[in-house]
N, C-alpha and C positions, 0 to 999 in steps of 0.2 A: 168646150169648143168655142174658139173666138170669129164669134160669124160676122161677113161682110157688113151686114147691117149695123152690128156692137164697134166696127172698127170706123165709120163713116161717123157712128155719133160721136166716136172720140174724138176723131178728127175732126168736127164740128165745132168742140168744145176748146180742143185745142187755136183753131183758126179765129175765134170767138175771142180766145184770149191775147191772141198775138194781135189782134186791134185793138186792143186796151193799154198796152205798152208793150217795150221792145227793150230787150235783155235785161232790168234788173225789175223789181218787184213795180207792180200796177200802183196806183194813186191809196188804193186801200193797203198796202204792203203784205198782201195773203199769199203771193206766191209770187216766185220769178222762174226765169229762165236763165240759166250759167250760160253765157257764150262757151263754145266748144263740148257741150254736151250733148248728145245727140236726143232726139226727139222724136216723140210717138210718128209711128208714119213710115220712119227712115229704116229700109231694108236691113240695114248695116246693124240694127238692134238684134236682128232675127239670125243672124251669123251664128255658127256655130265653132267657140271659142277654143285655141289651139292648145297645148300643153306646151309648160316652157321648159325649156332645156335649164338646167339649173344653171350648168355654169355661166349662164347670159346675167341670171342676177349678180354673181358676183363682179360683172364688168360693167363700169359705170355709164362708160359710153355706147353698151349695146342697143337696140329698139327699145327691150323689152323693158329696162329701168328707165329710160326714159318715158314711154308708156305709163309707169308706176311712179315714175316723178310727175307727169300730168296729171294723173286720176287723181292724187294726193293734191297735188293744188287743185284741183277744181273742189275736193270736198272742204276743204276748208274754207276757198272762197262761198260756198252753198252754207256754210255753217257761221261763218262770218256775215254771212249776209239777211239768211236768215233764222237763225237762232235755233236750228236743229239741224236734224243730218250725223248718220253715223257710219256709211258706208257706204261709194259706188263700183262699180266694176270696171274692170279696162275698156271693154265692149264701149260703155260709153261715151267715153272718151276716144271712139274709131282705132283703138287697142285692141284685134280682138286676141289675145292670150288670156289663159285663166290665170286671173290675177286680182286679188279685192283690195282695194285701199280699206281700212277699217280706223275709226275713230270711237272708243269706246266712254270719251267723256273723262279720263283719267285726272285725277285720283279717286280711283272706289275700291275699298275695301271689299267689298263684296263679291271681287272678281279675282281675288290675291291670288286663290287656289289656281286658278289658269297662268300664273307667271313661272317662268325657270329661270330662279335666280343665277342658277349655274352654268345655265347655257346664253345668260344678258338678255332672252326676252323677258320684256315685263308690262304687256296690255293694261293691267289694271294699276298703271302709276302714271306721273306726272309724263313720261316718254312714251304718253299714249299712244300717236297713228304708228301704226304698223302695214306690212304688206301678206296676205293670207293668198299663195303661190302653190297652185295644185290642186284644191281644195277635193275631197272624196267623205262623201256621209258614209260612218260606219253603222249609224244606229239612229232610227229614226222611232220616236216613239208611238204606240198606238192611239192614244187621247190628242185629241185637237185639240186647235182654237178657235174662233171669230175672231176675225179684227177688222182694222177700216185700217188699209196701208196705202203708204203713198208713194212717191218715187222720182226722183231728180230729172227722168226722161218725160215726165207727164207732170210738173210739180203744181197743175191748174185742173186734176183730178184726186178721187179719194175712192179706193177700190175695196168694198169687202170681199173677204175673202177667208179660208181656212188653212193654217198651218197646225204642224205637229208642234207638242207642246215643248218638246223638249230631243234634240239631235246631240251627235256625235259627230266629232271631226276629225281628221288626219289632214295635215297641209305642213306647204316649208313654207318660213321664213327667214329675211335676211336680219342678220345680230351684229353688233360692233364688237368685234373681240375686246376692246377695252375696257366692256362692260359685265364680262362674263366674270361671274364667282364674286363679284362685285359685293353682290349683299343689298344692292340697290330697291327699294321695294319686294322685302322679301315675300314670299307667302307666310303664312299662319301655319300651320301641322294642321293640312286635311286628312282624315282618318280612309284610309282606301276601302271603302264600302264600294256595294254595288250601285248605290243610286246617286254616290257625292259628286260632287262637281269636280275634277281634279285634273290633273295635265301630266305627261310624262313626254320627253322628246331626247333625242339624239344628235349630235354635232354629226356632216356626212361630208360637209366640204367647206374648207378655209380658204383664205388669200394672207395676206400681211396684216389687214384691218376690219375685212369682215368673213361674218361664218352664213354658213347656213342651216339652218334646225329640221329637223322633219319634228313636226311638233302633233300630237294625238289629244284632243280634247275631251274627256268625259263627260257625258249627261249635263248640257247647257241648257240654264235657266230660260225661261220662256223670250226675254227679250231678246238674247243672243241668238236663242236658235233662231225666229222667226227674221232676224234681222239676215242671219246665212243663208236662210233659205232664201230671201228672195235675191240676194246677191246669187248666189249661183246658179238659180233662175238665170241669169242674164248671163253667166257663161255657158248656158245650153241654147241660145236665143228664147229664151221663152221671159214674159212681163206678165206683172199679176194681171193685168185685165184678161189674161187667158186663163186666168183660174175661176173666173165667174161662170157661173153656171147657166148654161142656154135659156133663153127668156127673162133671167133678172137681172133686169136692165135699172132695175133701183137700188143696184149693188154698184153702179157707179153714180158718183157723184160730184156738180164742179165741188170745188174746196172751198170756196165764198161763201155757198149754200149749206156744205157741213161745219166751218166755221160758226154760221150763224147758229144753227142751231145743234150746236156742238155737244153739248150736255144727253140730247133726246137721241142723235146718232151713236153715240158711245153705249148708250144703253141698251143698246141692241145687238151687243158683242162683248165677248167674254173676256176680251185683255183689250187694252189701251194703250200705246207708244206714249210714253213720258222721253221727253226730249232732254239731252246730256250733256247741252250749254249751258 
């Protein structure tokens, strides 16, 4: 439960830091604010995010890829600016469709098995951001985590908090047909076990130059999952400081204060965000 008193001290924190400087990082460069991102406080975070008609992504001039064309420049502005950042939602960007820009850091091998060479997506190669459109958890695991996360709409807070270690996804994305069957960043041969990592998707609708995938993700490693959950978080209006738990109020913290003692806060939680600049 996120009570009045937990949301004033945010707001506190927030207010705190918007006197320190105004849109890009403070004099210490620990955190900024993206112009056009919306921020703790603002109602419009709390919306409850629409479902998008597919055939809107394949049309370039619809909202909704414009929507997906902002979210994407704001994350790389945020990743450009300050040297992490792997994913925000339309939501914040006053988009609200379910729609996640996603930036996975590419080239890593470690993520081959989620690519479909055949159908021209490929998350874990150099044509890294992608748009993750519909998003639905199929399989959420029973083992947690701790973590201390953060967030492009608060980037002047550090929230612990508990995610599942490891999810499943189903969601569409948009593909350049002139990429498909390509061969471009193939995957490796994952072996289809119950617990691999693997991908499997489907072409459902084309134009002249783009497709569209329904794409199903198996069993993602702890940074992916935790990184979806709290994206889609934000397409139900919900932000991690509503996963803190009533009275611990030392589960938020500014990010000056966890930077400093950066080492002693990590220690206190089971996984760690390693940043993919």
């Amino acid at each position: 439960m996120f009570t009045l008193r937990r949301l004033r001290r945010c707001q506190g924190f927030l207010m705190q830091s918007l006197r320190s400087f105004s849109g890009y990082a403070d004099g210490r460069g620990n955190y900024t604010i993206i112009p056009g991102v919306l921020q703790l406080g603002d109602e419009r975070l709390r919306v409850l995010s629409q479902t998008v008609e597919l055939p809107a992504m394949l049309d370039s001039s619809s909202p909704e890829r414009k929507g997906a064309a902002l979210a994407h420049a704001k994350l790389q502005e945020f990743r450009q600016t300050m040297g992490y950042g792997r994913g925000i939602a339309a939501p914040q960007v006053n988009c609200p469709i379910r729609m996640i820009a996603v930036d996975l850091g590419g080239p890593n091998e470690k993520y081959e098995p989620l690519s479909l060479p055949m159908l021209g997506f490929y998350p874990a190669a150099a044509k890294t951001p992608f748009s993750i459109v519909n998003p639905v958890f199929t399989h959420r695991s029973n083992a947690t985590m701790s973590m201390w996360d953060d967030c492009m709409s608060f980037p002047h807070l550090m929230v612990r908090l508990r995610r599942h270690c490891s999810v499943s996804l189903e969601f569409y994305t948009v593909v350049q047909l002139q990429d498909m069957g390509s061969g471009y960043g193939a995957p490796k041969t994952t072996p289809d076990t119950s617990n691999a990592m693997r991908a499997h998707g489907t072409l459902v609708a084309a134009n002249d130059t783009e497709g569209i995938v329904h794409v199903v993700w198996h069993n993602l490693p702890p940074e992916v999952s935790e990184l979806l959950q709290h994206e889609v978080d934000h397409l139900d209006g919900v932000l991690a400081v509503d996963h803190v738990q009533p009275g611990a109020d030392e589960d938020i913290v500014d990010r000056n204060t966890w930077l400093k003692h950066q080492d002693q806060y990590n220690g206190t939680v089971d996984y760690v965000i390693v940043p993919t600049v």
